[in-house]
C-alpha positions as CSV (number, residue, x, y, z in Angstrom):
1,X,78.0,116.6,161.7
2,X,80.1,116.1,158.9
3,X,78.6,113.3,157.4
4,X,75.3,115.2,156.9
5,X,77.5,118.1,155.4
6,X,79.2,115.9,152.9
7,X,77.5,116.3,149.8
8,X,78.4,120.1,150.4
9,X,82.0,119.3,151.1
10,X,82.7,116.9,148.1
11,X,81.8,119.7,146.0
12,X,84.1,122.2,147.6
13,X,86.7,119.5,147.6
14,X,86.8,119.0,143.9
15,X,86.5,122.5,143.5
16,X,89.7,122.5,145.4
17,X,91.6,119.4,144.2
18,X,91.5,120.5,140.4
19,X,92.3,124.0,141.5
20,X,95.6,122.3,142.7
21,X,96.2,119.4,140.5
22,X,94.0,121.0,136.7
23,X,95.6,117.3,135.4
24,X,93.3,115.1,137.4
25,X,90.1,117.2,135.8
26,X,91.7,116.8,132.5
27,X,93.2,113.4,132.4
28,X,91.8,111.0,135.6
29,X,88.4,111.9,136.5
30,X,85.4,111.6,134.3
31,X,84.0,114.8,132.8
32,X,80.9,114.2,132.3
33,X,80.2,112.7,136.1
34,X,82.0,115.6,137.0
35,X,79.6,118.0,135.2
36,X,76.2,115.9,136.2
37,X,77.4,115.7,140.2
38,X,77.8,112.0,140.2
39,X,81.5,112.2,140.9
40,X,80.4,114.2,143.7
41,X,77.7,112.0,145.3
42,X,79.8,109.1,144.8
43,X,82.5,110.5,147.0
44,X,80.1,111.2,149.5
45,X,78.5,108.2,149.5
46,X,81.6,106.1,149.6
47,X,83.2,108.0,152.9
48,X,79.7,108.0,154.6
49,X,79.1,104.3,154.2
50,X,82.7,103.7,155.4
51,X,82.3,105.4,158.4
52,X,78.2,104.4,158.7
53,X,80.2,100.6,158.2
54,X,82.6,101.6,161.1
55,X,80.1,102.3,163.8
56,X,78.1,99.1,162.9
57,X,81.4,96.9,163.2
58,X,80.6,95.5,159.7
59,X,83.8,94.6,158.3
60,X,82.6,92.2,155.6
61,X,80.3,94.5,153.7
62,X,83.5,97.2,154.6
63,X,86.0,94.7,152.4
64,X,83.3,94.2,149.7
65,X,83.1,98.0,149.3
66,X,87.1,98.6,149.6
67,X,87.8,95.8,147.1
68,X,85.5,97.4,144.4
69,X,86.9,100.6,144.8
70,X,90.6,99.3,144.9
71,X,89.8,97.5,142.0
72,X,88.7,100.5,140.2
73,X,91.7,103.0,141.4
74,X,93.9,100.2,140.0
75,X,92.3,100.2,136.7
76,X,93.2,103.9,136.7
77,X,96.7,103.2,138.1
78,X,95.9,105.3,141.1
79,X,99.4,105.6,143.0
80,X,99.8,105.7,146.7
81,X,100.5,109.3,146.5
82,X,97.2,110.4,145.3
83,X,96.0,109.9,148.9
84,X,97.5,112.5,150.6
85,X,96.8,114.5,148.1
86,X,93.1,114.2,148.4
87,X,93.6,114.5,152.4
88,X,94.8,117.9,152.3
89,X,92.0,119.2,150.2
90,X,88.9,117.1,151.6
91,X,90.0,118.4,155.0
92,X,90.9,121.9,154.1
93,X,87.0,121.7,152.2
94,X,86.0,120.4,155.6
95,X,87.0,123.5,157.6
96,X,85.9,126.0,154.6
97,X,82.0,124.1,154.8
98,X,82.0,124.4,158.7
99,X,84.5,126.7,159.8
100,X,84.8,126.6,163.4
101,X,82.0,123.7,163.6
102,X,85.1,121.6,163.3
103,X,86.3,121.0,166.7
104,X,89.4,119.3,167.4
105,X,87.7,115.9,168.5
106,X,85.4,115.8,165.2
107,X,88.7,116.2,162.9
108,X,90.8,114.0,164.5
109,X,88.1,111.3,164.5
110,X,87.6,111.8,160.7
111,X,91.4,111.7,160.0
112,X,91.3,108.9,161.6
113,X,88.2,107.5,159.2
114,X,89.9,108.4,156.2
115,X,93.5,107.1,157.4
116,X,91.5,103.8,158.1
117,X,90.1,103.6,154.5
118,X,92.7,105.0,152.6
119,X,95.7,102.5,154.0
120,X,92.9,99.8,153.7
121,X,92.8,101.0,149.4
122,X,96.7,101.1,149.3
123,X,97.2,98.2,150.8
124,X,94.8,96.0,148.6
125,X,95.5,98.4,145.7
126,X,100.0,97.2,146.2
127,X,98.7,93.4,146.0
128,X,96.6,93.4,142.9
129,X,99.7,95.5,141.6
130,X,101.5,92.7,142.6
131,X,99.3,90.1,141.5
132,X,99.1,92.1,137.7
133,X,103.3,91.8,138.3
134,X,103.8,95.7,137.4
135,X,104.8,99.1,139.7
136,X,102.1,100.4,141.4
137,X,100.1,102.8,138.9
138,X,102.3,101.1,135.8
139,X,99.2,99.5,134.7
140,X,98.9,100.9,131.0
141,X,100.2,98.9,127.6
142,X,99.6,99.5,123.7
143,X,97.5,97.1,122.1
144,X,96.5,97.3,118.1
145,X,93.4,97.2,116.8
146,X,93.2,94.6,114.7
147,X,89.6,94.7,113.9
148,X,86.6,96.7,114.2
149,X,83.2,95.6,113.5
150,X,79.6,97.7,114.2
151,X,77.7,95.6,116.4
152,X,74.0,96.6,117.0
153,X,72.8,99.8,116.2
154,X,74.6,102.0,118.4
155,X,78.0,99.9,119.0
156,X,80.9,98.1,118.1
157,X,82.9,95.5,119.1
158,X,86.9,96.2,118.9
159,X,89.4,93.2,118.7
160,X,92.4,93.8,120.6
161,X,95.6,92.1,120.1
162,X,99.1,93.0,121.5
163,X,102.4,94.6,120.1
164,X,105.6,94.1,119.3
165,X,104.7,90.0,120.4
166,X,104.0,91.0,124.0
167,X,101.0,88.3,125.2
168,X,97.7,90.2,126.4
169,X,97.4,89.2,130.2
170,X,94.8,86.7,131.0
171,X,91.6,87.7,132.7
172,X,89.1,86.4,135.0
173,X,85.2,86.5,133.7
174,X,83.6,90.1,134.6
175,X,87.1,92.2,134.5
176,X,87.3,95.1,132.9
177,X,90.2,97.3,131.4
178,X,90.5,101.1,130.9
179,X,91.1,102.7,127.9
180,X,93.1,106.0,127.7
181,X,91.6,108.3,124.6
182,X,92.9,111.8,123.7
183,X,89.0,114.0,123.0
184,X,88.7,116.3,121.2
185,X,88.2,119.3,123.9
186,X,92.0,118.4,125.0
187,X,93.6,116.1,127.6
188,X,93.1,112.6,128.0
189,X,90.1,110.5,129.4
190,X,89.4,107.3,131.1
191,X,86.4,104.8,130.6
192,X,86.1,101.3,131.4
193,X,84.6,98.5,129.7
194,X,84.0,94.7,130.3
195,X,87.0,92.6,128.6
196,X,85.6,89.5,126.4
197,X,87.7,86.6,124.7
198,X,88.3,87.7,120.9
199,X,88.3,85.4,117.9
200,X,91.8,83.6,118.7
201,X,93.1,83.2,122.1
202,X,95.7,86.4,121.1
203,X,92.7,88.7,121.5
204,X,90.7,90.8,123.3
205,X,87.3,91.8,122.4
206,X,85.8,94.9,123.8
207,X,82.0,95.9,123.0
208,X,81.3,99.8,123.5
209,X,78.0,101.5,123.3
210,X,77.8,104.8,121.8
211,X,76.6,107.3,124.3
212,X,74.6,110.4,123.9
213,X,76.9,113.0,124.3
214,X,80.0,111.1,125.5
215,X,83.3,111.9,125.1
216,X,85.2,108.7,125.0
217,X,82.5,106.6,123.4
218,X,81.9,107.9,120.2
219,X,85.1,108.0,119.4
220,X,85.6,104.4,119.7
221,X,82.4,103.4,118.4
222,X,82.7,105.4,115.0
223,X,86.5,106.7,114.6
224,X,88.7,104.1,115.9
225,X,89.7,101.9,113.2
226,X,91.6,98.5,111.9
227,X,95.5,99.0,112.7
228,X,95.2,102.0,115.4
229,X,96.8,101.9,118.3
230,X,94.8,102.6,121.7
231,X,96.0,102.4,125.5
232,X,94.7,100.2,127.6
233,X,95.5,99.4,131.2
234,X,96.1,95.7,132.7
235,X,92.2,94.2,133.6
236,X,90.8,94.7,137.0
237,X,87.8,93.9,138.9
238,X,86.9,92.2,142.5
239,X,83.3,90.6,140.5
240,X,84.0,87.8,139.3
241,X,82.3,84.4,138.2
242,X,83.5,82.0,140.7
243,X,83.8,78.4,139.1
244,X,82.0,76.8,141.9
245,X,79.4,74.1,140.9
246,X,76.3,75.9,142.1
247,X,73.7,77.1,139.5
248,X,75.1,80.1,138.1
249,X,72.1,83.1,136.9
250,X,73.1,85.5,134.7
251,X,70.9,88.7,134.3
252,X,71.5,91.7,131.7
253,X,70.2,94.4,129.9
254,X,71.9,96.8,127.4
255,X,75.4,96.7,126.9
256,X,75.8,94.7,130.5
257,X,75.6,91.8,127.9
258,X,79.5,91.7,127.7
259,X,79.6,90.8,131.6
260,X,77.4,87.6,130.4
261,X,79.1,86.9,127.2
262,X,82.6,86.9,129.4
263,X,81.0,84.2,131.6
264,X,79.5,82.3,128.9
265,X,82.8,82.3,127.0
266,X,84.5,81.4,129.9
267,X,82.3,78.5,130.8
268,X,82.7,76.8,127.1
269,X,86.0,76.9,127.0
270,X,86.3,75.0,130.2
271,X,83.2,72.2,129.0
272,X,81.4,73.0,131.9
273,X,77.9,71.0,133.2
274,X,77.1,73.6,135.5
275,X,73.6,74.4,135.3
276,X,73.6,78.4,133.9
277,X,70.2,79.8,133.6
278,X,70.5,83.3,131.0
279,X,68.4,86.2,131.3
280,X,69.0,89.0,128.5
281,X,66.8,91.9,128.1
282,X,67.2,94.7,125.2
283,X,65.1,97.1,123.5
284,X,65.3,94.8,120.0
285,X,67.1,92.4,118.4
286,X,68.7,95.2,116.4
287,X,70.5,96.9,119.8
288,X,71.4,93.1,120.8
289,X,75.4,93.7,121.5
290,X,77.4,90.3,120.6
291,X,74.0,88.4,119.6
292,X,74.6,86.1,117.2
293,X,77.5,84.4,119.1
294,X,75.8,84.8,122.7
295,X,73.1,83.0,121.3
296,X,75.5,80.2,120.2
297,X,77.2,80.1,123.5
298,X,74.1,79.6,125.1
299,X,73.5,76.6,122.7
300,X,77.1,75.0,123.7
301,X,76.4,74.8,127.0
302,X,74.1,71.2,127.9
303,X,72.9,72.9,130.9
304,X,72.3,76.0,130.3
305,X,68.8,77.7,129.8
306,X,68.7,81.0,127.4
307,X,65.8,83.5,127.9
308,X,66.1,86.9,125.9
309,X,63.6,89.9,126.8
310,X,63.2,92.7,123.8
311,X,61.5,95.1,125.3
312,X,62.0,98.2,127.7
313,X,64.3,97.9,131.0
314,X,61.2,99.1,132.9
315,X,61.0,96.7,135.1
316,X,57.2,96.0,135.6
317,X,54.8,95.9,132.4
318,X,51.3,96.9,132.8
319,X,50.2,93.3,132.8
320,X,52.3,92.7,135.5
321,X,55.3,91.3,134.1
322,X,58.9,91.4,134.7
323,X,62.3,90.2,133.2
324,X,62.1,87.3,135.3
325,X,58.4,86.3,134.7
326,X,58.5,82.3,133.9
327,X,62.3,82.0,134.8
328,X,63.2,79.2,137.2
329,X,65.3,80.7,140.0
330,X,67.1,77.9,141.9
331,X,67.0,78.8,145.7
332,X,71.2,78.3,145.6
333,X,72.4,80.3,142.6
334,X,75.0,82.3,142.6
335,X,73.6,85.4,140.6
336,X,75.3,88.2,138.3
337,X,73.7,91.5,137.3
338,X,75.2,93.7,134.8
339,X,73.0,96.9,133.5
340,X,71.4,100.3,134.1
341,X,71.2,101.0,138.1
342,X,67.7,101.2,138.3
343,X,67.3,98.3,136.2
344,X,69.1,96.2,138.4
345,X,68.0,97.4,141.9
346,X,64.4,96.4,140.4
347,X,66.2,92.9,139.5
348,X,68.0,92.4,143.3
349,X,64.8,93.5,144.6
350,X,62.6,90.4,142.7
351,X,65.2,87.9,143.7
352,X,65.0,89.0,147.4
353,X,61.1,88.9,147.5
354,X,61.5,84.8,145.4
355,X,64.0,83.8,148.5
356,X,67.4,84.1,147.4
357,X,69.7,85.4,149.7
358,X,71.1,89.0,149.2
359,X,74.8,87.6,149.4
360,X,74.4,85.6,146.7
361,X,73.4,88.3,144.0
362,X,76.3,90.0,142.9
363,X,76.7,93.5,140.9
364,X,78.8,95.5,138.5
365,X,78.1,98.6,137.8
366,X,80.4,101.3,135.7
367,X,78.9,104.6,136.8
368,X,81.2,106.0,140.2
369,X,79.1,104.5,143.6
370,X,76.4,103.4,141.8
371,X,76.5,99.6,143.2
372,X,76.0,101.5,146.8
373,X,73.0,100.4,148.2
374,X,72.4,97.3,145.9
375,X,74.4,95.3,148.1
């Protein structure tokens, strides 16, 4: 009953929750998702395949789903706290949906869901805490930019490097930091983006596409310059290259080049034979984040097979052609897919139909609850 009522409820719920707590509209959560519904669906669609996940007795493909979203809340330094906040209003938003719908059984039963998830967040949000050696939430430092360079036609690539001779922390390829930016209709907001390695081993590189409309990037893309200060939070993220020696396949499109051009980087620096096939696609060479130096990383690497796509994200052309048309896909590679959504459900779909198996094609994706349902 309340599953098929919770689209209806996570409205009423947010409704709620900024009613109570104006800061988290203004400073946490992102505006624009909050304006286009997406924050919305992605709450409902994270508690209903929690609970869908309960019933089936899955509990690996429950931990996949809890990791990404702990690793997410920690990016945002999410504290313990926050969850009873959000209990009070999604169950008073609950009642106000249903009214007296809501028997006693059918609320204690989804207390007892979202006590279930919410200890399981906290608990694996307190060890990457740990692991990142800071309080729980205390994940933000100042960094100085100490460059900033257009990169592409509708982006730029800004080179991080600590203050006051603090050491960045290190990061594992695919991780991602926050950035905290003050816009321009007041308050603060949050955006994640991919963290690369910079020019010297002091830096961090971080590519950001201007979008349409945005708040957060078009401020980084065309205001922020050499010698400001931004804040950024400690990196994050549960997808990760693992540096096993399987074929590694690398698939992109758009500015989900930086999840490649970490891996790449990461697989130079530690002179690695592992066979790396590359798949890029972009709309031209002109909108081709990073390109001159991921073409040269593909080059260092002896094993490693480099195939770049200009052309649309549409998946199929009208002669039948796709992304992966003429790319050898070894039966045991462990795959990566960074893009647009749609884009890479067409991509998980073609590896699925050529064999590979679904565990082994891996995801990261930036909009809230989007990976749901490519996994």
């Amino acid at each position: 009953m309340i599953g098929a009522h919770i689209g209806r409820i996570s409205e009423v719920f947010y409704d709620r929750l900024f009613a109570a707590v104006p800061a988290l509209r203004t400073n946490l959560f992102n505006r624009a998702n909050q304006a286009n519904r997406t924050q919305q669906q992605a709450l409902a669609s994270s508690v209903a395949a929690f609970a869908t996940l309960l019933v089936k007795e899955q509990p690996g493909d429950i931990d996949a789903i809890m990791a990404r979203i702990a690793a997410k809340h920690a990016s945002l330094g999410v504290p313990s706290g926050h969850y009873e906040i959000v209990r009070e209003h999604l169950f008073a938003a609950i009642a106000e949906v249903l009214g007296d719908a809501v028997t006693r059984p059918v609320a204690l039963a989804w207390h007892e869901v979202y006590t279930l998830m919410a200890n399981s967040l906290i608990e694996q949000e307190s060890i990457l805490y740990a692991q990142a050696g800071v309080a729980p939430g205390q994940v933000w430092r100042n960094v100085v930019v100490a460059e900033r360079e257009y990169d592409g036609a509708h982006a730029a690539t800004l080179f991080l490097q600590p203050t006051h001779g603090e050491r960045l922390p290190a990061f594992l390829p695919g991780q991602y930091i926050s950035v905290r930016v003050r816009v321009d209709s007041g308050g603060e907001q949050i955006r994640q983006y991919t963290v690369a390695r910079g020019r010297t081993p002091a830096e961090w590189a971080l590519s950001v596409k201007r979008v349409p409309g945005g708040l957060v990037s078009p401020i980084l893309v065309d205001r922020v310059a050499a010698g400001d200060h931004l804040i950024v939070s400690h990196p994050f993220g549960s997808v990760v290259i693992d540096d096993a020696e399987t074929p590694l396949l690398l698939i992109s499109a758009g500015i989900g080049v930086t999840n490649s051009m970490a891996a790449l980087q990461h697989l130079v620096a530690r002179n690695s034979g592992r066979r790396v096939t590359v798949v890029h696609v972009e709309h031209s060479p002109y909108e081709h984040v990073r390109r001159v130096e991921f073409s040269a990383l593909g080059k260092m690497l002896p094993s490693a097979q480099l195939h770049l796509r200009y052309r649309a994200f549409d998946g199929v052309r009208d002669d039948g052609r796709t992304p992966l048309t003429g790319v050898a896909l070894p039966s045991d590679a462990q795959t990566y897919v960074c893009g647009p959504v749609d884009f890479m459900r067409a991509i998980r779909n073609e590896l699925v139909e050529a064999g590979l198996p679904p565990s082994s094609v891996h995801f990261e994706a930036f909009a809230p609850g989007s990976w749901l349902g490519l996994e």
